[in-house]
N, C-alpha and C positions, 0 to 999 in steps of 0.2 A: 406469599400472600394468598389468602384463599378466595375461594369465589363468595360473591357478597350475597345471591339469590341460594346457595345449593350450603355453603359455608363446608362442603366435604371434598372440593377437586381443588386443586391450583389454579388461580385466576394468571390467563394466557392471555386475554384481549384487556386491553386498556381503552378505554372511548370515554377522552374529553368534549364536551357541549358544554356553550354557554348560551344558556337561555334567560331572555331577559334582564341581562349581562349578571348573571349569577352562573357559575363555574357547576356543574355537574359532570362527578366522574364515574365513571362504572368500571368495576373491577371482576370479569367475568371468566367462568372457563368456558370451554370451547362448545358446551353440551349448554350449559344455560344463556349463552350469547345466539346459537342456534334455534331456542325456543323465542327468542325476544325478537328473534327475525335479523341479526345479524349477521352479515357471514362477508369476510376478507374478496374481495376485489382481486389480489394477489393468492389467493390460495392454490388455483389451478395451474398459476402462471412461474412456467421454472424459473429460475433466476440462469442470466445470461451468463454474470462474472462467472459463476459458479461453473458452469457447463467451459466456460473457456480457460479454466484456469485446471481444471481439470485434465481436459484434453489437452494443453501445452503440458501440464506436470506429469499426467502419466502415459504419453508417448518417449519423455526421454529422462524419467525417473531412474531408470538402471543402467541409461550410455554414459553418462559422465562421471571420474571416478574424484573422488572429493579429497583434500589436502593429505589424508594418510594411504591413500591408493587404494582405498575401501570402494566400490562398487558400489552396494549395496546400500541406498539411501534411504531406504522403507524403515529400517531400528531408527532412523535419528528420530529423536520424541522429546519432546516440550517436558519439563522438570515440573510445569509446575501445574496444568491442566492434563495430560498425558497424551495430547493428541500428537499423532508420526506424521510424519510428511507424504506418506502415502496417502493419510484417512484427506489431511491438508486438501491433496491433489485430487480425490474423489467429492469433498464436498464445496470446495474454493472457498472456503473460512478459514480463518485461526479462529481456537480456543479460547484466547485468553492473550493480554498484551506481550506475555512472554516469547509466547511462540515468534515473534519479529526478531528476538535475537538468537532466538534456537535455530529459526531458518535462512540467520540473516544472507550467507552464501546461496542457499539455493534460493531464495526470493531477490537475489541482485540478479544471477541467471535469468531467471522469469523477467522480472521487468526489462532485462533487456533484450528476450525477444520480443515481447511487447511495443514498448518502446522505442528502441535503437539505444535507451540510454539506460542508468538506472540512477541516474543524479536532475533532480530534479529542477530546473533552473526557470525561474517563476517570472513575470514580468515587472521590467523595469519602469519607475516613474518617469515621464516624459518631461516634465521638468529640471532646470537645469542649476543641479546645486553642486556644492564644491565636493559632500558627503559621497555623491553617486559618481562623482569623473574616476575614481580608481574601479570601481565596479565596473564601470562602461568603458575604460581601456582594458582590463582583462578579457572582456567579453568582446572587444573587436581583436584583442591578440590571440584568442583561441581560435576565434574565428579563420583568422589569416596561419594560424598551428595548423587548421585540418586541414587547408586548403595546402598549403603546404607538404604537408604526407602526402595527401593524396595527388600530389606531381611530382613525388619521390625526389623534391626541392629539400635534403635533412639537415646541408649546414644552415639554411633560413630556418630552417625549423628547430635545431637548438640553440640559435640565438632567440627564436621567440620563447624555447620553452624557459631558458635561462632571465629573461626579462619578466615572463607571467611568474617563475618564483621570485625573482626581487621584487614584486609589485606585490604578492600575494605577505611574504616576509614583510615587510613595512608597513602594508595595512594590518598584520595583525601586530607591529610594535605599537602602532598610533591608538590599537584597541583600548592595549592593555595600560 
């Protein structure tokens, strides 16, 4: 889209206003937004993820060697935008939605140093309905899984792990 005052640059800034509850939008580039007195709040200000995702990716970009003993993680690149997981780790963006399954091994990495996890497990309705009791026994049999490893307690532990896949197996008959 072009700029709507110059009609010769790419319109970069978008600025919705409703005045007089009538919708005004301005469609500007970065040079005719600047003569109108506009100018981004965020412009000088680096982005945080960016800078951390950065420094996690490219201190240990070349220590881990990936499923074919290949070292080198800088050639793996996105099919379909062409961004590497190097450029990834310099600017902390993907390119394009692709890039989540081109990097999906080294971004489970990353969130788990982040994180501790890379399986996201989101909060449970406190109400008590029959739908959520296998959820919420898996989630206390994991519970009592880790606590279990970590007092190197393993025959409790593979009867829990054995009970969380019967529990997991049967909710998903009941899905289907």
């Amino acid at each position: 889209m072009l700029c709507q005052d110059c009609n010769k640059r790419e319109a970069t800034i978008h600025l919705t206003q409703i005045i007089n509850n009538e919708k005004v939008v301005l469609n500007l580039c970065k040079i005719c937004a600047e003569k109108r007195g506009f100018h981004s709040p965020f412009e000088q200000m680096p982005f945080p993820l960016a800078e951390l995702v950065s420094g996690m990716v490219g201190s240990n970009i070349l220590k881990k060697p990936d499923k074919t003993g290949k070292i080198d993680k800088k050639d793996l690149k996105c099919t379909n935008c062409g961004l590497t997981f190097s450029e990834f780790g310099r600017i902390g963006r993907f390119g394009c939605a692709n890039c989540y399954n081109v990097f999906r091994v080294e971004l489970n990495d990353l969130l788990r140093r982040i994180h501790g996890s890379a399986e996201h497990r989101g909060h449970v309705a406190e109400t008590p309905t029959e739908e959520l009791q296998p959820l919420r026994e898996e989630k206390r049999l994991r519970d009592k899984l880790k606590k279990a490893i970590e007092t190197e307690d393993f025959e409790t532990a593979a009867e829990l792990r054995d009970r969380i896949r019967e529990l997991s197996l049967k909710s998903k008959e009941e899905g289907s």
